[in-house]
N, C-alpha and C positions, 0 to 999 in steps of 0.2 A: 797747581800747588795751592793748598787752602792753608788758613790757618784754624784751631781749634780756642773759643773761644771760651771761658768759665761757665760759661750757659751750655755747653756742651754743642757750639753752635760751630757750624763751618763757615767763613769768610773768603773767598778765594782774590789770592793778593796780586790785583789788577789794578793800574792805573788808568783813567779815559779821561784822558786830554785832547780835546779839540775845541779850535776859537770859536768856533759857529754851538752857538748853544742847542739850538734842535735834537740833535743827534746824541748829546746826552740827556736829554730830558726826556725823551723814552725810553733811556734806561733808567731816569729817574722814578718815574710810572709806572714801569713795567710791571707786569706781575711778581717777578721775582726781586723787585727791589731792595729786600729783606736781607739778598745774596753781599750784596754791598757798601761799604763804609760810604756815608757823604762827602767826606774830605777825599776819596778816592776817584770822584767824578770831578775834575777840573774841565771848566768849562769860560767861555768871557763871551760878553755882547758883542763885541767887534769880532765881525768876519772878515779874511784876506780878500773874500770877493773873486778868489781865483785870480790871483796876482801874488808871485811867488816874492818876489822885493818886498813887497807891504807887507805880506806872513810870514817873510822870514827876518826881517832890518825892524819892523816897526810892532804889529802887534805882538807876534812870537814873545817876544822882550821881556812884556810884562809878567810873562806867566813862566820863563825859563826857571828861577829859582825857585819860585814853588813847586814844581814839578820833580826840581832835584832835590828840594830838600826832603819830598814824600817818598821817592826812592831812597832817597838815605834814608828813611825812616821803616820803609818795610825789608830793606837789605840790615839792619842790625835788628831786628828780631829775627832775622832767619837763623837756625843750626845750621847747618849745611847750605850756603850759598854756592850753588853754581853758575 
């Protein structure tokens, strides 16, 4: 699903959330960067370190609300939510 932007531009309405920053920050470089709002890359310095307790009770936390408040954000522009 994209959206259409007034530059006649397509945006496709993606959220990437993950606490290890690497992993969005080639999508931030990537060639197609252009594809993507910055505020739709959520990313934190703190990794879980592959410990499910500390990513899911401690770092998680911080980023839980922002994450939903950008889905609530891209689900009230949508027509047709499914």
């Amino acid at each position: 699903m994209y959206v259409e932007t007034g530059a006649e531009k397509h945006i496709p309405t993606t959220i990437f959330v993950d606490l290890e920053p690497t992993v969005i920050d080639e999508v931030r470089n990537a060639a197609y960067r252009q594809l993507f709002y910055p505020k739709q890359l959520i990313s934190r310095k703190k990794d879980a370190a592959n410990n499910f307790v500390k990513g899911h009770y401690n770092v998680s936390k911080e980023i839980v609300y922002l994450c939903l408040d950008r889905i609530r954000k891209l689900a009230d522009n949508c027509t047709v939510l499914q």
